[in-house]
N, CA, C and O atoms as a CHARMM CRD file, in Angstrom:
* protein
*
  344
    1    1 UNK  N    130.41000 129.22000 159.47300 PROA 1      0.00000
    2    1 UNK  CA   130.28300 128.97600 158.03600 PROA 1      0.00000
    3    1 UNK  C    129.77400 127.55300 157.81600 PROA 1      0.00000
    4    1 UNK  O    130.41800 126.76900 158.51300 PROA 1      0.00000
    5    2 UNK  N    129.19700 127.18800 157.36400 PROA 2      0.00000
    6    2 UNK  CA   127.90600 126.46000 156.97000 PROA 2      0.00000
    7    2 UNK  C    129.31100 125.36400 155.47500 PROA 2      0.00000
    8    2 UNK  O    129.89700 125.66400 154.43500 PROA 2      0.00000
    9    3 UNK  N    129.16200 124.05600 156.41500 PROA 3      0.00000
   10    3 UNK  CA   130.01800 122.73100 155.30700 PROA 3      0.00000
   11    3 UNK  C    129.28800 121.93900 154.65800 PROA 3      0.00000
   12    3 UNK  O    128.50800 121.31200 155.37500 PROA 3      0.00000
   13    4 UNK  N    129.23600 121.72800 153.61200 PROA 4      0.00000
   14    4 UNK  CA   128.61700 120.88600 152.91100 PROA 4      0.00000
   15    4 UNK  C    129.04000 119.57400 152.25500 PROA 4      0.00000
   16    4 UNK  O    129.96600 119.65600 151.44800 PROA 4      0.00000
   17    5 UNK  N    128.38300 118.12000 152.53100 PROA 5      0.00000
   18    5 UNK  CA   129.39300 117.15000 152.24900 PROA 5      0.00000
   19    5 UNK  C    129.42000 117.31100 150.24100 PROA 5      0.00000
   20    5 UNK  O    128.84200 118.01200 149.41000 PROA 5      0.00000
   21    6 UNK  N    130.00100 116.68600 150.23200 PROA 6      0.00000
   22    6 UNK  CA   129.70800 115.85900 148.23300 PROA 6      0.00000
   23    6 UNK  C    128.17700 115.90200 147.86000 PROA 6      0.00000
   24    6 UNK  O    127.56600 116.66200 147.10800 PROA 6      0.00000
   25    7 UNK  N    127.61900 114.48900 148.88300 PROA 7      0.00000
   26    7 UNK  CA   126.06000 114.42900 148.71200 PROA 7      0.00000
   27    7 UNK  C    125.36700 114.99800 148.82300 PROA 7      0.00000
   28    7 UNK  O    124.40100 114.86200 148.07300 PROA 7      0.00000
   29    8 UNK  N    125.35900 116.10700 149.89500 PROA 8      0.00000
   30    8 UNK  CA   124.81100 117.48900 149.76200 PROA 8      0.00000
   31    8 UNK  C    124.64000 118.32900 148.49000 PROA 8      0.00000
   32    8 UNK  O    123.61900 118.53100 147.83400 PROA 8      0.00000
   33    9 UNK  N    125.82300 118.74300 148.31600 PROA 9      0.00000
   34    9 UNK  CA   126.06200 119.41000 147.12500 PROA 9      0.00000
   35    9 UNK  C    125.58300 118.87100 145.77700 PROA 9      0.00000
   36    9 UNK  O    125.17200 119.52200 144.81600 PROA 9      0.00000
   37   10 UNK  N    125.71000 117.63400 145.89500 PROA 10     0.00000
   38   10 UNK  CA   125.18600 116.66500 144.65200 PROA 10     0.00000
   39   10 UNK  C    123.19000 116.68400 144.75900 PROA 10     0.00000
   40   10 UNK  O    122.39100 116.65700 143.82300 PROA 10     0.00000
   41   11 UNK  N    123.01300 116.71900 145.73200 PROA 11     0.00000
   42   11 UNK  CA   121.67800 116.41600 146.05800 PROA 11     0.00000
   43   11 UNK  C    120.71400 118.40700 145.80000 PROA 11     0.00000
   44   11 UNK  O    119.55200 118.65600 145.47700 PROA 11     0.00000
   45   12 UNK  N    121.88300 119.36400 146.13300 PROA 12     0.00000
   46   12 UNK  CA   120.88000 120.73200 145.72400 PROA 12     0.00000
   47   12 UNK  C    121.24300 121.05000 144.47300 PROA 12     0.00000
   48   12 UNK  O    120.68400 121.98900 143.90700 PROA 12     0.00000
   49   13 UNK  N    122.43700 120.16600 143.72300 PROA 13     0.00000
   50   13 UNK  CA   122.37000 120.43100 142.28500 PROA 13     0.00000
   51   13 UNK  C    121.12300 119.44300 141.16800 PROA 13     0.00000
   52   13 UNK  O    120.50200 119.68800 140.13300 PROA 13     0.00000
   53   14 UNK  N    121.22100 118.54300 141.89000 PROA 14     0.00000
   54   14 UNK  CA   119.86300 117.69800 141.43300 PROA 14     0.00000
   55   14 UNK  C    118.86800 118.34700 141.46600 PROA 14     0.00000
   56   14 UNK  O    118.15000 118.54700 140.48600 PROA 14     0.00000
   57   15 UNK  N    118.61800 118.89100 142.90100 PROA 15     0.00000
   58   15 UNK  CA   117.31500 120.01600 142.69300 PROA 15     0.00000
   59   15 UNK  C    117.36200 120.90800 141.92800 PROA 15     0.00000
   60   15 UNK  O    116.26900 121.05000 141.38100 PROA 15     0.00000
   61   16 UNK  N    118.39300 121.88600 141.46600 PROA 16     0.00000
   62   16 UNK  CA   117.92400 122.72200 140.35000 PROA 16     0.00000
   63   16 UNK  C    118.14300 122.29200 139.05000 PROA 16     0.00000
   64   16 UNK  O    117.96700 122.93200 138.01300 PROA 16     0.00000
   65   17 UNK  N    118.55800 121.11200 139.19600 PROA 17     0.00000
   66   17 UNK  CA   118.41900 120.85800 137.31700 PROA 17     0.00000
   67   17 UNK  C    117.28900 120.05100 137.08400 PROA 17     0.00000
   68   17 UNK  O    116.88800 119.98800 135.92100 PROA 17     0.00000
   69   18 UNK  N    116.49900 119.20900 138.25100 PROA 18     0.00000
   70   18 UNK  CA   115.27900 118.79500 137.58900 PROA 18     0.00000
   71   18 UNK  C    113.77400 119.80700 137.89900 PROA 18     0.00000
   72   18 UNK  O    112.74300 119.88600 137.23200 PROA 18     0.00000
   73   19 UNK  N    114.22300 120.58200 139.34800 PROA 19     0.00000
   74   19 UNK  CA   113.03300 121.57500 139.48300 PROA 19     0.00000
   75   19 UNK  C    113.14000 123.11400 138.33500 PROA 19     0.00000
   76   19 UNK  O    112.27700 123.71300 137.69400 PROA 19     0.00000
   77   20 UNK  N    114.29800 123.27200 138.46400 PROA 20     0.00000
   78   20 UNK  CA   114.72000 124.90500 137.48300 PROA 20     0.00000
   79   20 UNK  C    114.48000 124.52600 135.91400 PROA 20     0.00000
   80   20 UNK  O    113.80300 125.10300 135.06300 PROA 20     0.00000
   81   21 UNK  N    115.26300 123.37500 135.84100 PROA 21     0.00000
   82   21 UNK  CA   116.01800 123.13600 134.12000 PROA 21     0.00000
   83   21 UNK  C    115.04600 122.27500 133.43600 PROA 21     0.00000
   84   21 UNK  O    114.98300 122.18700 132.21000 PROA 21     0.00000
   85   22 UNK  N    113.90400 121.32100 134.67200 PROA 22     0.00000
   86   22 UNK  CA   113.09400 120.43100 133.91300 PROA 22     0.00000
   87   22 UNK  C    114.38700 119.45800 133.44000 PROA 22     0.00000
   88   22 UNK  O    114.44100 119.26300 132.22500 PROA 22     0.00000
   89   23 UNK  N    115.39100 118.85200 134.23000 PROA 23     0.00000
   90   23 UNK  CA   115.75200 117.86600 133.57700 PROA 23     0.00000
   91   23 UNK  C    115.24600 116.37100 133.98000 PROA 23     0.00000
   92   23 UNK  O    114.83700 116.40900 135.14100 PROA 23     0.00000
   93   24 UNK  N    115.15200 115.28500 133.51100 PROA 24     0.00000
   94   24 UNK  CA   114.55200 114.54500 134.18000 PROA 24     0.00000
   95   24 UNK  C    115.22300 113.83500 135.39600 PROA 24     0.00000
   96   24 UNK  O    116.43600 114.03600 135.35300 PROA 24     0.00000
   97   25 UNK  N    114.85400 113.06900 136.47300 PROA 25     0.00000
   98   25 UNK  CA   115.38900 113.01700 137.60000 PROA 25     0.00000
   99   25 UNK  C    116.50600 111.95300 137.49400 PROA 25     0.00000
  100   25 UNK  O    117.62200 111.95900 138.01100 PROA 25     0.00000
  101   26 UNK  N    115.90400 111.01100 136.66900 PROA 26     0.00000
  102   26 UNK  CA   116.74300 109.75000 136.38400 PROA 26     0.00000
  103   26 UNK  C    118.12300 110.30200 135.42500 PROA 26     0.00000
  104   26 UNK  O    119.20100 109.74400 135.62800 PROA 26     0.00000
  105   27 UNK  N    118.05300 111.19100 134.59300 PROA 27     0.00000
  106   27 UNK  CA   118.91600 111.40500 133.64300 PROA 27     0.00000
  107   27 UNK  C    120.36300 111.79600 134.84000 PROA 27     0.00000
  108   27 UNK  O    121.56700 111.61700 134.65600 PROA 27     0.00000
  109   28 UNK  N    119.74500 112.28900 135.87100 PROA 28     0.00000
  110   28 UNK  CA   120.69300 113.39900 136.75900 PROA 28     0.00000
  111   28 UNK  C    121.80900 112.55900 137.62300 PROA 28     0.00000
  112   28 UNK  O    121.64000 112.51300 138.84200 PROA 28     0.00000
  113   29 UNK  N    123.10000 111.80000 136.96600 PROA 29     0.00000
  114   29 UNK  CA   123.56200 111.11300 137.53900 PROA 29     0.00000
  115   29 UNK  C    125.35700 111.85100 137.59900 PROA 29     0.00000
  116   29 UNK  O    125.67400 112.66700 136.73300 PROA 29     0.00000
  117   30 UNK  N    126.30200 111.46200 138.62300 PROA 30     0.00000
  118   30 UNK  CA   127.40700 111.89500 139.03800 PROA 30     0.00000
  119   30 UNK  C    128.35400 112.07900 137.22800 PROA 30     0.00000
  120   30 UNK  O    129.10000 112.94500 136.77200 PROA 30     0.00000
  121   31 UNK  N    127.96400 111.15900 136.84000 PROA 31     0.00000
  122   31 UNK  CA   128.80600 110.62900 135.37200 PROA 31     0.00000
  123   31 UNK  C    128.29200 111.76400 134.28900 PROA 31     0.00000
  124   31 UNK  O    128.92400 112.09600 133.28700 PROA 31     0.00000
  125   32 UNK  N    127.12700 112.24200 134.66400 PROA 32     0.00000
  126   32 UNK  CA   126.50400 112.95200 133.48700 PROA 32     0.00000
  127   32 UNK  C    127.10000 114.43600 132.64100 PROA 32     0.00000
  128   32 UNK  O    127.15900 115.49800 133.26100 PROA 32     0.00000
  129   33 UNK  N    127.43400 114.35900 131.46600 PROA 33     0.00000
  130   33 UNK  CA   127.73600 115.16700 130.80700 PROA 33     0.00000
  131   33 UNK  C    126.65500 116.36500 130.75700 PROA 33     0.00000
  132   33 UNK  O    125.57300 116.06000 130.25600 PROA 33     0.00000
  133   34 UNK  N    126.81000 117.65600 131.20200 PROA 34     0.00000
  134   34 UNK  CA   125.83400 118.31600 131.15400 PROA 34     0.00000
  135   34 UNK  C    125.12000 118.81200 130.46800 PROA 34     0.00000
  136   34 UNK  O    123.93600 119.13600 130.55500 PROA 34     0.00000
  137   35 UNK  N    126.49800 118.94700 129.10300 PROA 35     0.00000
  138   35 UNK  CA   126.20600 119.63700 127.78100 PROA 35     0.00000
  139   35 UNK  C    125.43800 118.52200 126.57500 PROA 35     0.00000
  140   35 UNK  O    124.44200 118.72600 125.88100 PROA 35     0.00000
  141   36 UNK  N    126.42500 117.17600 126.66000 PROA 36     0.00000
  142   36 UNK  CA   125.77600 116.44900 125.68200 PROA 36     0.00000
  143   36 UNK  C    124.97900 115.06600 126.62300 PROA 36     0.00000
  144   36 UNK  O    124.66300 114.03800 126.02500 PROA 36     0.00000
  145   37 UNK  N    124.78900 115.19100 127.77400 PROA 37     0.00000
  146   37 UNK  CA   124.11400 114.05600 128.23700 PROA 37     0.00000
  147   37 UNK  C    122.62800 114.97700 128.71000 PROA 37     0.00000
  148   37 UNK  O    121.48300 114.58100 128.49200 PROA 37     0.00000
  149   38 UNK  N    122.98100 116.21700 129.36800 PROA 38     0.00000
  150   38 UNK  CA   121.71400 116.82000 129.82100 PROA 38     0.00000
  151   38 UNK  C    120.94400 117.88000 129.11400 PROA 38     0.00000
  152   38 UNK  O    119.84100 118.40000 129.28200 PROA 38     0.00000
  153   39 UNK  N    122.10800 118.03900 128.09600 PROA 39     0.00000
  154   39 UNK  CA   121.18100 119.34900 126.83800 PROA 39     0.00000
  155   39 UNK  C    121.37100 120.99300 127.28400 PROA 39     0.00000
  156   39 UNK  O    120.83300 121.98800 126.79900 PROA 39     0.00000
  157   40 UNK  N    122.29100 120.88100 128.33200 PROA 40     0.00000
  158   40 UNK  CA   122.25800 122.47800 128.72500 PROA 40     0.00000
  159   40 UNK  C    123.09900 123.10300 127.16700 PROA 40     0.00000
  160   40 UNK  O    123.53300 122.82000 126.05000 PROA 40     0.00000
  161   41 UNK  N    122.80600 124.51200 128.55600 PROA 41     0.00000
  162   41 UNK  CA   123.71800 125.53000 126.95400 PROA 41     0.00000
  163   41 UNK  C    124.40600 126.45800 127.94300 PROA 41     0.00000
  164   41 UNK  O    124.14500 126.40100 129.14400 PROA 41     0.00000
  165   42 UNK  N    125.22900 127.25800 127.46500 PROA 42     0.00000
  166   42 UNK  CA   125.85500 128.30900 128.47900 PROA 42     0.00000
  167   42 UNK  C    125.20600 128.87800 129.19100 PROA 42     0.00000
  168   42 UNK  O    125.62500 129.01900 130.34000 PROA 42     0.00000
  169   43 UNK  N    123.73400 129.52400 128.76400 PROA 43     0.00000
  170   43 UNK  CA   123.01100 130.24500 130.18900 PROA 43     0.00000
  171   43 UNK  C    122.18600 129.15300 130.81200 PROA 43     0.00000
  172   43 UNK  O    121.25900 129.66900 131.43600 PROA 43     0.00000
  173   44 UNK  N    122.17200 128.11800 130.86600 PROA 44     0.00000
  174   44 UNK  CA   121.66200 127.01700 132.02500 PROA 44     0.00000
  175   44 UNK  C    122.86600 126.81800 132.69000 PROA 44     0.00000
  176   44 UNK  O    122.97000 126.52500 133.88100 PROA 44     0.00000
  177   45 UNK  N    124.02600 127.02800 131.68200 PROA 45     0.00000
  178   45 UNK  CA   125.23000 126.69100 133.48300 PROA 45     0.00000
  179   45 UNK  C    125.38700 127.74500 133.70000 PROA 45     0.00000
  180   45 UNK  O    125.87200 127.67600 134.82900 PROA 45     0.00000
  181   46 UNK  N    125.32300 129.17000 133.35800 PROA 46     0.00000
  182   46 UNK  CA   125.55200 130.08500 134.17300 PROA 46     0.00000
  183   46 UNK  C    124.55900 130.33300 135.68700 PROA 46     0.00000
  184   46 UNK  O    124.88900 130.61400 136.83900 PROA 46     0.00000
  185   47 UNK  N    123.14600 130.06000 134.99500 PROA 47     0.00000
  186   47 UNK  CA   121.91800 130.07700 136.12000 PROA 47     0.00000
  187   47 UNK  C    122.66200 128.69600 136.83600 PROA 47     0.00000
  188   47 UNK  O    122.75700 129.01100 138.02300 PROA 47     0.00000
  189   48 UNK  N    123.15800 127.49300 136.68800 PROA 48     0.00000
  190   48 UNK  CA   123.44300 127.03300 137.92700 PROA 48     0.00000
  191   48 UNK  C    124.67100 127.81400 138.70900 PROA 48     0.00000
  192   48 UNK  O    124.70500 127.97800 139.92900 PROA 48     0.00000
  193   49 UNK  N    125.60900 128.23300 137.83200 PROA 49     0.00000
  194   49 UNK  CA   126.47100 128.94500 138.95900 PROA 49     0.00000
  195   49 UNK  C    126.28300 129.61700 139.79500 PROA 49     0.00000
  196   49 UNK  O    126.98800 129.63700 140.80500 PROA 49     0.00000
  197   50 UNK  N    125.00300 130.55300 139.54700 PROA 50     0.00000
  198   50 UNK  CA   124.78300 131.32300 140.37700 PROA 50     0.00000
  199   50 UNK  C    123.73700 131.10800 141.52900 PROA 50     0.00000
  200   50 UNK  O    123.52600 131.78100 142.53800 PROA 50     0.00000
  201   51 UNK  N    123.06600 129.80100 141.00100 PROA 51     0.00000
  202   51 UNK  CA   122.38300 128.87700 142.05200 PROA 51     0.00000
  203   51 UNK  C    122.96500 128.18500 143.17900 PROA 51     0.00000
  204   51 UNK  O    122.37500 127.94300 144.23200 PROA 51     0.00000
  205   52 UNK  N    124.69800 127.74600 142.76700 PROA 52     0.00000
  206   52 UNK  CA   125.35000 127.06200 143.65000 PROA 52     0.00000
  207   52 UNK  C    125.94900 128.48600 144.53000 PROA 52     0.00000
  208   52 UNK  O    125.78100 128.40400 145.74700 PROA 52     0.00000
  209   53 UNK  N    126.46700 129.46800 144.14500 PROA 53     0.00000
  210   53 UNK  CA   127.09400 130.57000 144.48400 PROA 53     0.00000
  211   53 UNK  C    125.81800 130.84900 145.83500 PROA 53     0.00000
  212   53 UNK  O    126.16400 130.93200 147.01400 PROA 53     0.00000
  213   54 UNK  N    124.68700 130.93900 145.48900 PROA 54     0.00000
  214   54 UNK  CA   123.85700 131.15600 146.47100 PROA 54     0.00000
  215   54 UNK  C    123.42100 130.29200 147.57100 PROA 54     0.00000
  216   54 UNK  O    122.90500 130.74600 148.59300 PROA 54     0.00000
  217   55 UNK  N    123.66600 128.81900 147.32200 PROA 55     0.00000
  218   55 UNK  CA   123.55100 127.54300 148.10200 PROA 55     0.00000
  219   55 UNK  C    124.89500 127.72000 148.45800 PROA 55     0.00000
  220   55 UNK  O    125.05200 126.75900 149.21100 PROA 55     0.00000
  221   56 UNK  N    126.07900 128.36800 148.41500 PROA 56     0.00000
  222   56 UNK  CA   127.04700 128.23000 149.35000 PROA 56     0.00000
  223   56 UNK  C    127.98100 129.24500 149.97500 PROA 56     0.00000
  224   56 UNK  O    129.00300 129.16800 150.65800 PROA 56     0.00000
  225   57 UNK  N    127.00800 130.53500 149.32500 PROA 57     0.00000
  226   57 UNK  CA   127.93200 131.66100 149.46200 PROA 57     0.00000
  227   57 UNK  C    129.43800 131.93100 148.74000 PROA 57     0.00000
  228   57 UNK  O    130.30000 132.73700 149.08800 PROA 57     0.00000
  229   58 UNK  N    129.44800 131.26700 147.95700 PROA 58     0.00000
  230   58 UNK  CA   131.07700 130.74600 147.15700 PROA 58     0.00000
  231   58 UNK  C    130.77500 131.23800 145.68400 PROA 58     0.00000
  232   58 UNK  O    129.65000 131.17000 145.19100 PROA 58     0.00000
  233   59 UNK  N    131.85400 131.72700 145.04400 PROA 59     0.00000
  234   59 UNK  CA   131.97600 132.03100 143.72700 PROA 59     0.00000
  235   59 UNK  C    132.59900 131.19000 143.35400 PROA 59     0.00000
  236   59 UNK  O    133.47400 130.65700 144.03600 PROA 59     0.00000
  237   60 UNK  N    132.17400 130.71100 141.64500 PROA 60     0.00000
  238   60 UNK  CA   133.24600 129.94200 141.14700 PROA 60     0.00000
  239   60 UNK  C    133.65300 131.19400 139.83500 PROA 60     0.00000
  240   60 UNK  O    132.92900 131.94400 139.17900 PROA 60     0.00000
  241   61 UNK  N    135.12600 130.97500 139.85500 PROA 61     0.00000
  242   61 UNK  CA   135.93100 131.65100 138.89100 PROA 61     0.00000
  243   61 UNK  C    135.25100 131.01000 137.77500 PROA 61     0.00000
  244   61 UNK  O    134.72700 129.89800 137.83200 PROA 61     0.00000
  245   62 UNK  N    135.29800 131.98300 136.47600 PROA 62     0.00000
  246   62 UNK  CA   134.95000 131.69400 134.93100 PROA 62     0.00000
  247   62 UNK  C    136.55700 130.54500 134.53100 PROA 62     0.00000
  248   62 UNK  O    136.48800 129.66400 133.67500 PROA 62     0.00000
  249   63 UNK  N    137.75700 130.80300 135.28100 PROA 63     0.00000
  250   63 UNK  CA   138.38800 129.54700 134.83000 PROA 63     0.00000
  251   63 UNK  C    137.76900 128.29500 135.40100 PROA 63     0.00000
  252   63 UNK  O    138.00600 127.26400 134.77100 PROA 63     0.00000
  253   64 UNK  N    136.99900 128.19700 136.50600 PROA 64     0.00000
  254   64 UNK  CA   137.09800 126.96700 137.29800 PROA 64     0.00000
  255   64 UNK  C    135.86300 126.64000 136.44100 PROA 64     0.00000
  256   64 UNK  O    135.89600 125.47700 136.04000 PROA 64     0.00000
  257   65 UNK  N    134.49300 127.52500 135.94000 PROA 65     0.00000
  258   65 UNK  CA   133.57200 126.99600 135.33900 PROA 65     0.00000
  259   65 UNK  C    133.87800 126.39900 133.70500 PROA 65     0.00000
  260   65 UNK  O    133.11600 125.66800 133.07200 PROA 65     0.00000
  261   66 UNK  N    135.15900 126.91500 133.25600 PROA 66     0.00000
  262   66 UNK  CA   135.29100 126.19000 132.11400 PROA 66     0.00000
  263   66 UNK  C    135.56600 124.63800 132.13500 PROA 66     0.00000
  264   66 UNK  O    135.23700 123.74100 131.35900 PROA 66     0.00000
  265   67 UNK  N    136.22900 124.64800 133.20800 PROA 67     0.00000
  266   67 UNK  CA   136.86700 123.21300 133.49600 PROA 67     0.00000
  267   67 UNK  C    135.34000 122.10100 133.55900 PROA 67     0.00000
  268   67 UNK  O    135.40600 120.87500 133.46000 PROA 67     0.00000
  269   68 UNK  N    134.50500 122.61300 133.67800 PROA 68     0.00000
  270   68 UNK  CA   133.33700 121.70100 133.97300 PROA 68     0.00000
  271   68 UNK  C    132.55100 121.25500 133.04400 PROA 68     0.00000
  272   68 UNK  O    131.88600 122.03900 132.36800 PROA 68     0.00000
  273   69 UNK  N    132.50200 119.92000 132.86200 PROA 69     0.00000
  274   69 UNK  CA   132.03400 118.81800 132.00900 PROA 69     0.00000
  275   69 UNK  C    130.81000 118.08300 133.02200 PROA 69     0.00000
  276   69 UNK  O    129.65900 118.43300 132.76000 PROA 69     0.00000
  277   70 UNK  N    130.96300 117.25800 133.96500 PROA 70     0.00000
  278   70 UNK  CA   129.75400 117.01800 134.55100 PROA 70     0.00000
  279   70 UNK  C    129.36000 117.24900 135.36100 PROA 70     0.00000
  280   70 UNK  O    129.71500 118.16900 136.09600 PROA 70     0.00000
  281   71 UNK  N    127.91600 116.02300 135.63600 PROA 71     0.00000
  282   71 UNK  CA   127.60700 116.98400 137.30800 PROA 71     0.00000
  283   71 UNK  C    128.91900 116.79400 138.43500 PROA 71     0.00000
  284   71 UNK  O    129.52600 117.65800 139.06900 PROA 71     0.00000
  285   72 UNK  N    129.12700 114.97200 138.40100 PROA 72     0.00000
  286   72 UNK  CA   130.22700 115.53900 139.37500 PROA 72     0.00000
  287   72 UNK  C    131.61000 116.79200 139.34100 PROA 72     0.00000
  288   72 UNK  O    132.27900 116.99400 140.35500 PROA 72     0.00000
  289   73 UNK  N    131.82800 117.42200 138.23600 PROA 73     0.00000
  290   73 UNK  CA   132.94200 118.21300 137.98100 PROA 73     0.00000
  291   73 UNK  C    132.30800 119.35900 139.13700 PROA 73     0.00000
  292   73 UNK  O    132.94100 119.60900 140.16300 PROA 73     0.00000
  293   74 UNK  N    130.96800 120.02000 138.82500 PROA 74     0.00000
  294   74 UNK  CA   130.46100 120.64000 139.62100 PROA 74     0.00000
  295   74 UNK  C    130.59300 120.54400 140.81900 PROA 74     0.00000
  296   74 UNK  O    130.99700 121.50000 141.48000 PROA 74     0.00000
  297   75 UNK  N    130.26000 119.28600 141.40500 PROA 75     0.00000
  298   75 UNK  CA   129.59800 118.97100 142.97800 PROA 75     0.00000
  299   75 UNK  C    131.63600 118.89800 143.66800 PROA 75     0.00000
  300   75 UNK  O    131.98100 118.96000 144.84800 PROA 75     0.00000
  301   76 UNK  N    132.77100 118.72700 142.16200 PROA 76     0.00000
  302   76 UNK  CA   133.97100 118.67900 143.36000 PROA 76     0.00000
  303   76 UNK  C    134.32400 120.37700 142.96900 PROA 76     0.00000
  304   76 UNK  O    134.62500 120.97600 144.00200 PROA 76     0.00000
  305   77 UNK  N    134.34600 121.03000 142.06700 PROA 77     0.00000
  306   77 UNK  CA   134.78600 122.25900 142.79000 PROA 77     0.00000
  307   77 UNK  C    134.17400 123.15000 143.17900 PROA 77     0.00000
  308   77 UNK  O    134.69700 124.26400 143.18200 PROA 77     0.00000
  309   78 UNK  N    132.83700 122.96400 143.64500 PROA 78     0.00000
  310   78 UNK  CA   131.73600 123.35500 144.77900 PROA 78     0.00000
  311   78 UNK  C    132.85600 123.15800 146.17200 PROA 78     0.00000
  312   78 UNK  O    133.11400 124.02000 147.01200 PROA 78     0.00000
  313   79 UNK  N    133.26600 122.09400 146.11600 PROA 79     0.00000
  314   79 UNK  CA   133.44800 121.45000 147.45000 PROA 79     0.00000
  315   79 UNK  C    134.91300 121.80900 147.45000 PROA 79     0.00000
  316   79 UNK  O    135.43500 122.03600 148.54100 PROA 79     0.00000
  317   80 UNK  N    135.63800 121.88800 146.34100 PROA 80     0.00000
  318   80 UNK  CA   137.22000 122.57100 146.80700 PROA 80     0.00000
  319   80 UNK  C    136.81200 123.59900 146.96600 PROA 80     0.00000
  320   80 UNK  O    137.71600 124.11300 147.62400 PROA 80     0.00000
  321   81 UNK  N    135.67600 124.72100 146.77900 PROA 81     0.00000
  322   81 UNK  CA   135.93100 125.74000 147.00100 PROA 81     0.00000
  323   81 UNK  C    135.37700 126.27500 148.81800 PROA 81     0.00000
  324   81 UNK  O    135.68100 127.24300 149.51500 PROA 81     0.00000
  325   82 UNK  N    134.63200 125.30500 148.99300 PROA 82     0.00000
  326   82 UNK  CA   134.32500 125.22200 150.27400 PROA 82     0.00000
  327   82 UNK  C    135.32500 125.10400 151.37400 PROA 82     0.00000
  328   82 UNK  O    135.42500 125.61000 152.49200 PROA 82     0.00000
  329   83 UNK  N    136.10300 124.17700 150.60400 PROA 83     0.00000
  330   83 UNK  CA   137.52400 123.20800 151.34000 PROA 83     0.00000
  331   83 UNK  C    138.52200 124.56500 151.60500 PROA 83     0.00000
  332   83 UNK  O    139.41700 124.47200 152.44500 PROA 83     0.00000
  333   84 UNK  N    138.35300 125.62200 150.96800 PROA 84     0.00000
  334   84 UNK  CA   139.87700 126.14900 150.98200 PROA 84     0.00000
  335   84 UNK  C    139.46100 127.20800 152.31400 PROA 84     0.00000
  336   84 UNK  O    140.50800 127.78000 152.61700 PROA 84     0.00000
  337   85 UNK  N    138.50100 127.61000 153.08100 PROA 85     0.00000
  338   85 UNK  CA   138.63400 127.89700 154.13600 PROA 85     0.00000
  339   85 UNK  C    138.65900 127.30300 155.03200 PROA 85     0.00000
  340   85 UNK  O    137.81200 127.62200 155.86700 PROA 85     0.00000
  341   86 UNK  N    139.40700 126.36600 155.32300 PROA 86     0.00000
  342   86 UNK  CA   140.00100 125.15700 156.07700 PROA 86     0.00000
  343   86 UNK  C    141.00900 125.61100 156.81900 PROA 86     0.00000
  344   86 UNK  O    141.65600 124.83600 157.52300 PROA 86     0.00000
């Protein structure tokens, strides 16, 4: 099974929000609010869920996607969910 660090994860979510979403590259930072810093809407985070789901083979629960406010919220429960087959 295939581990992915933080920066990893941070670095193929960068790729689909400035190659998929057209967001700009600079805007795309750990701190960033997705909704009111990057302009998404519910089906741009759903298309990333299912972008990360495919970059890691991992589902995220509809509770764990509510919890998410930025990119880093993403890139850590990407990575707890990675973590729990430990």
């Amino acid at each position: 099974m295939a581990k992915f660090t933080k920066e990893e994860i941070f670095e193929e979510l960068k790729t689909i929000l400035v190659e998929e979403l057209e967001i700009a590259e600079a805007s795309v930072t750990g701190e960033a609010n997705l909704f009111a810093d990057l302009d998404l809407d519910s089906i741009d985070a759903v298309d990333i869920a299912v972008r990360m789901q495919k970059f890691t083979d991992k589902k995220l629960t509809p509770e764990q996607f509510k919890e998410i406010r930025t990119v880093n919220d993403v890139v850590d429960a990407v990575f707890a969910l990675l973590s729990e087959d430990d």
